[in-house]
N, C-alpha and C positions, 0 to 999 in steps of 0.2 A: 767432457761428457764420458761418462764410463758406456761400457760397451750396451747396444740396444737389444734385448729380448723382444722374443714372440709368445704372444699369450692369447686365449681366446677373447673377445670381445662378449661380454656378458648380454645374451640376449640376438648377439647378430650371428653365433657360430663362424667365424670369421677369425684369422690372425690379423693382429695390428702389433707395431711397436710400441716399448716404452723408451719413455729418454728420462735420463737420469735432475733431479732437481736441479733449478737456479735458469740461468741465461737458455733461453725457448730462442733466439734469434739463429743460434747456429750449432748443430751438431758434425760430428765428423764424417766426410763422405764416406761411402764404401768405394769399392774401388770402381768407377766406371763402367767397365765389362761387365762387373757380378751385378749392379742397378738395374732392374726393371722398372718404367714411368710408364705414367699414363697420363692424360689430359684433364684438366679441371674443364667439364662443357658446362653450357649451361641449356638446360633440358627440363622437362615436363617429368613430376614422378608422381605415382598413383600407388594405393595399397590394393588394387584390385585384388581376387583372387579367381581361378579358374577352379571350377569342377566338373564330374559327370554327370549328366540329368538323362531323365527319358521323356521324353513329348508324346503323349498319348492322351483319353479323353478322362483323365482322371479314375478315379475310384470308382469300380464295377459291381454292380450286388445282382444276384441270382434269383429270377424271380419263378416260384410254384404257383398252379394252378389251385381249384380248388377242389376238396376231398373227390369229388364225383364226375364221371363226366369225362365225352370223348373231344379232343383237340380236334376243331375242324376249319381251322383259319391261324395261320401266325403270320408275323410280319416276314418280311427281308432283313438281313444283316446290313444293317448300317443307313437304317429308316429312321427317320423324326416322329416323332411322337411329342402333340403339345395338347393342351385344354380342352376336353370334348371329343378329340379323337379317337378310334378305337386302336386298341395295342391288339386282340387276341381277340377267338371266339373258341366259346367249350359249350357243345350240343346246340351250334349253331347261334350261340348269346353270346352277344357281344362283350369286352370287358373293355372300359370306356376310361380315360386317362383324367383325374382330375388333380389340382394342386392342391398343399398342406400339409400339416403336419401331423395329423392324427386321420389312422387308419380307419374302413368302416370294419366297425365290428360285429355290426347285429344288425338286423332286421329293420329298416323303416317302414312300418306300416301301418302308423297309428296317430292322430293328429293329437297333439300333446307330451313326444317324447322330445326330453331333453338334452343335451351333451352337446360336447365340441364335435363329434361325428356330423353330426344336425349343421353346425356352424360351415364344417368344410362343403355339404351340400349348399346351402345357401352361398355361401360366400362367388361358389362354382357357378352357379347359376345364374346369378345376380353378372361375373364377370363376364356368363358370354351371353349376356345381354337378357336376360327375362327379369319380368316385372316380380319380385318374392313377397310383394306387399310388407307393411311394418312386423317387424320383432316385439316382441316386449321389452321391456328395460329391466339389467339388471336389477335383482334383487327380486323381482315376481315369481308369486309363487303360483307353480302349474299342477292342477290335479290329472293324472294320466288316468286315463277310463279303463276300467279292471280286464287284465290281460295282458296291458300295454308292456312293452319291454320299457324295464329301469334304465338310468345313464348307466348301469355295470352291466345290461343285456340280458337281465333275468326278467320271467315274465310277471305282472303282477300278479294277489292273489286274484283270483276267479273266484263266480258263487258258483256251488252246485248245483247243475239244474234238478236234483230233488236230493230227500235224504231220507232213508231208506231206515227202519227201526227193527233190530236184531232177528226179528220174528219173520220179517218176511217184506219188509218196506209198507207196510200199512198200520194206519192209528186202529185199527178195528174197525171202522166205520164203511169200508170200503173204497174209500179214497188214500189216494196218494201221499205220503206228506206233501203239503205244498212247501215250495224253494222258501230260503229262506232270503234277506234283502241282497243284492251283492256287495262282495266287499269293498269296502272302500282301501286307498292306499293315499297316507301320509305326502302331503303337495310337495313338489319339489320346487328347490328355488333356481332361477337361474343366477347360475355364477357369471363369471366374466369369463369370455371363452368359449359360452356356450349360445347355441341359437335351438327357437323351440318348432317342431316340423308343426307348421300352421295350415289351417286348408289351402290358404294363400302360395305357403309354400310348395302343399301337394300338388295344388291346378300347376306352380310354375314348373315342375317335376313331370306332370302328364306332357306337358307342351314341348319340352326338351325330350324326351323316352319316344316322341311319336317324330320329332325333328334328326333325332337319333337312329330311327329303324328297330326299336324297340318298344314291344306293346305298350302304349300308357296307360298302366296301372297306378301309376302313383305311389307304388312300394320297390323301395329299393334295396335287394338283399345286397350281403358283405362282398360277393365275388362281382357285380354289376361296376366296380369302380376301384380300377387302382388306384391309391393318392401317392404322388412322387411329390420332390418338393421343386418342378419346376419342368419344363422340356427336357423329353429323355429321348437315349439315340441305343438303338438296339445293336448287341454285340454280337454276342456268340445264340444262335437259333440252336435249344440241346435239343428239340422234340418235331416231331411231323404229325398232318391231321392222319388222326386215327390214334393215336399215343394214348395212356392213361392221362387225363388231365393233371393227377396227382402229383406226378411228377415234377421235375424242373423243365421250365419251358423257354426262356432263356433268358437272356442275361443285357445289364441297363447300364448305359452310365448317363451323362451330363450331356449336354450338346457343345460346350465348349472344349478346346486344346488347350493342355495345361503343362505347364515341363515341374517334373517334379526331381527332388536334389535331393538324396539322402547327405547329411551331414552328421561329425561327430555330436553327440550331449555336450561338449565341453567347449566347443567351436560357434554353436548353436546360438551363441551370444552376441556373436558379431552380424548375426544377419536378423535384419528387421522389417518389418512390414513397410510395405512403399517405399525399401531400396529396390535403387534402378539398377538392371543388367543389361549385358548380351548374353542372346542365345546363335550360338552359331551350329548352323543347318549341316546336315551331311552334303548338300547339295553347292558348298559353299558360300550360300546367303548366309546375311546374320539378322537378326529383330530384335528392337529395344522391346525391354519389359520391365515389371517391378514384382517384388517381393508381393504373394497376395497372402500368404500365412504361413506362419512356424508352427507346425504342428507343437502341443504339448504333451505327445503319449513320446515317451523313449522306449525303443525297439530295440530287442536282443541281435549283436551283430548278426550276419548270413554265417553259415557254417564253413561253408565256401572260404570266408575271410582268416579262417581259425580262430581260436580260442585264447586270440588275446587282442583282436580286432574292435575297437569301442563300440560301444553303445550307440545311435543313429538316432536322428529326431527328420523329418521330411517338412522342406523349405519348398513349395509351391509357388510357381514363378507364372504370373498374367504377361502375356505376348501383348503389345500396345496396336501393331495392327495386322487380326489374326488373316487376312487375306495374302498375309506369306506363308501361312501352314495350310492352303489349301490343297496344294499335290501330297501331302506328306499326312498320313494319320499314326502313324506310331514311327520311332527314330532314336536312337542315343545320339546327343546334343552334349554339347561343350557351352557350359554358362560362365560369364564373367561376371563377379562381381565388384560395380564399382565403389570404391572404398574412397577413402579424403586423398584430395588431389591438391598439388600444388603445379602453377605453369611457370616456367622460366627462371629455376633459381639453378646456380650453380651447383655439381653436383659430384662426386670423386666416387669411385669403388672401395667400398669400405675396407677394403686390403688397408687402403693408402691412409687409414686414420693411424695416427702415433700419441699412446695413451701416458698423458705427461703424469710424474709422479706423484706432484701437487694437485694431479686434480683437472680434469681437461681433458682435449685430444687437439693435437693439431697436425700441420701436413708436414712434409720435406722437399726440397729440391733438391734436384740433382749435386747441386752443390754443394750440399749439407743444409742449407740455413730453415730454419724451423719455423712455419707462420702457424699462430695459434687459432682456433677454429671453432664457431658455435655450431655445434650440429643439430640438425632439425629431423626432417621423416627419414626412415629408414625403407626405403621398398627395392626390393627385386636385385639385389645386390648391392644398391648404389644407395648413399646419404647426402642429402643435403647438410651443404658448411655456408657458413659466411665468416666474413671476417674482413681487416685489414689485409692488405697487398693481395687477395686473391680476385682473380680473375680467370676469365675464361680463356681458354689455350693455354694458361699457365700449366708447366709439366711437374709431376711430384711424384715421388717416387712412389711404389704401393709392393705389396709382397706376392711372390710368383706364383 
């Protein structure tokens, strides 16, 4: 055997040996004293990986009041707010929490307007238990009575109640002109997504407003009704009663604890929806979780990192049972995640692989004699081999 080099191992960052072609049964020792060995075990290996996370209640948005109007009730920092309940009152009116996904943006006050606005009233109503009588069915077409606001929140046209002739608003006669008919507006159809405010739905709107502590009127302006898309938990309180309402009033997230992982764009591919982790606690508990989304927006590094720092995408990890983050509401966590696992195979420090010239890797003993080796996972220093003659306890030499 000609003499053995040290080279990197392509991919493990690692030195291994080569040994020169032909007879793999036995190469020449080094001298005894200068050998370092180590133990073939046989062990458990996993490609987990550990990162940093932060456990807090998710993503926070800033909520204003509207244009007018003095702050005379806000909540507590770190209040529930769910269906029906009130979050805020500006000039003593309450502003009442519903779910959905589209905002109110105008005026209900007309039986006959239609839009998805319409729909998240209904929908709200109907869920905390009021009768809203039938819908129409897609595809109906509904004529709004002149005035009404459109689904875009303009009003219709109106007639005038008279019309006046250049001279002085009279035909000569001494009378008035009489109005002329009013106008009509073009039926609207309903879409899918949309519901139509029917008196049905006005009565179920009066009976909820008066259950509310809120005059029933039956008309529901835009500020009457936050829509979130679920139970919200108030953060940061920016205002006090008396405040411009105009302002920001305060600030909303999620009701659940979520730990969130920035990861590189380039990394980003090894972690997937409904892999399982650990999150281990400052407190030192840990809680199993799974992957609940890989964000798709990629974030310019922090500045903090410098200017050669990658690109980030955020890996949102679900806690499986969140009754271990109940002392804890915000925390930097150490998450593991679990990656392919193998139990009980034999296992060397990839120092100890020796990369034969034909092609392979195998190990050494002390003695010199050379056992050829199929290598399997790679994790955390260590590879899995199999092969002829090895076994566990067997010693093999590896590099210092």
């Amino acid at each position: 055997m000609a003499a053995a080099v040290v080279t990197a191992l392509a991919g493990g960052g690692v030195g291994v040996l080569f040994a020169s072609p032909g007879d793999v049964t036995r190469a020449e020792a080094s001298d005894p004293a200068d050998v370092r060995t180590v133990t073939v075990t046989r062990t458990d290996l996993s490609t987990a990986v550990t990162k940093s996370g932060t456990l807090n209640y998710g993503r926070s948005w800033t909520l204003k009041g509207p244009a007018d109007g003095r702050v005379t009730l806000l909540p507590a920092a770190g209040a529930l707010i769910g269906r029906g309940q009130q979050l805020y009152r500006v000039n003593d009116r309450p502003a009442m929490v519903f779910y959905g996904a589209t905002p109110l943006f105008r005026r209900l006050d007309a039986a006959g307007i239609v839009g998805r606005d319409v729909r998240v009233l209904a929908d709200n109503l109907q869920a905390l238990g009021y009768d809203i009588g039938p819908q129409p069915a897609v595809g109906t077409l509904i004529t709004l009575p002149p005035g009404a606001p459109t689904t875009a929140g303009t009003p219709s046209p109106a007639a005038p109640t008279g019309a006046a002739d250049p001279k002085g608003g009279h035909d000569g006669s001494g009378q008035k002109d009489p109005a002329p008919p009013a106008a009509s507006q073009d039926p609207t159809p309903v879409r899918k997504g949309d519901a139509v405010l029917t008196p049905s739905l006005i009565a179920a709107l009066k009976r909820w407003q008066q259950s509310a502590g809120m005059a029933p009127t039956g008309v529901l302006d835009a500020g009457d009704v936050i829509v979130t898309t679920g139970p919200v938990r108030v953060g940061d309180v920016k205002a006090q009663p008396g405040d411009d309402a105009a302002g920001e009033l305060l600030s909303l997230t999620g009701t659940e604890k979520v730990v969130t992982v920035p990861v590189t764009a380039q990394d980003s591919a090894s972690f997937q929806k409904g892999q399982a982790v650990t999150v281990s606690l400052p407190d030192g508990a840990t809680a199993t979780g799974r992957i609940s989304a890989v964000s798709t927006v990629i974030q310019s590094a922090d500045s903090a990192e410098g200017v050669d720092a990658a690109p980030k995408r955020t890996v949102t990890v679900q806690v499986d049972d969140a009754r271990k983050l109940d002392r804890i509401d915000a925390a930097p966590v150490q998450v593991q995640f679990t990656g392919q696992t193998k139990q009980g195979v034999l296992a060397v420090p990839v120092g100890a692989l020796v990369a034969l010239s034909e092609g392979g890797y195998a190990v050494q003993e002390p003695d010199g004699r050379l056992i050829k080796v199929t290598t399997g996972m790679f994790a955390k220093g260590l590879v899995e081999v199999s092969g002829s003659g090895l076994s566990a306890g067997l010693r093999v030499v590896t590099t210092s």
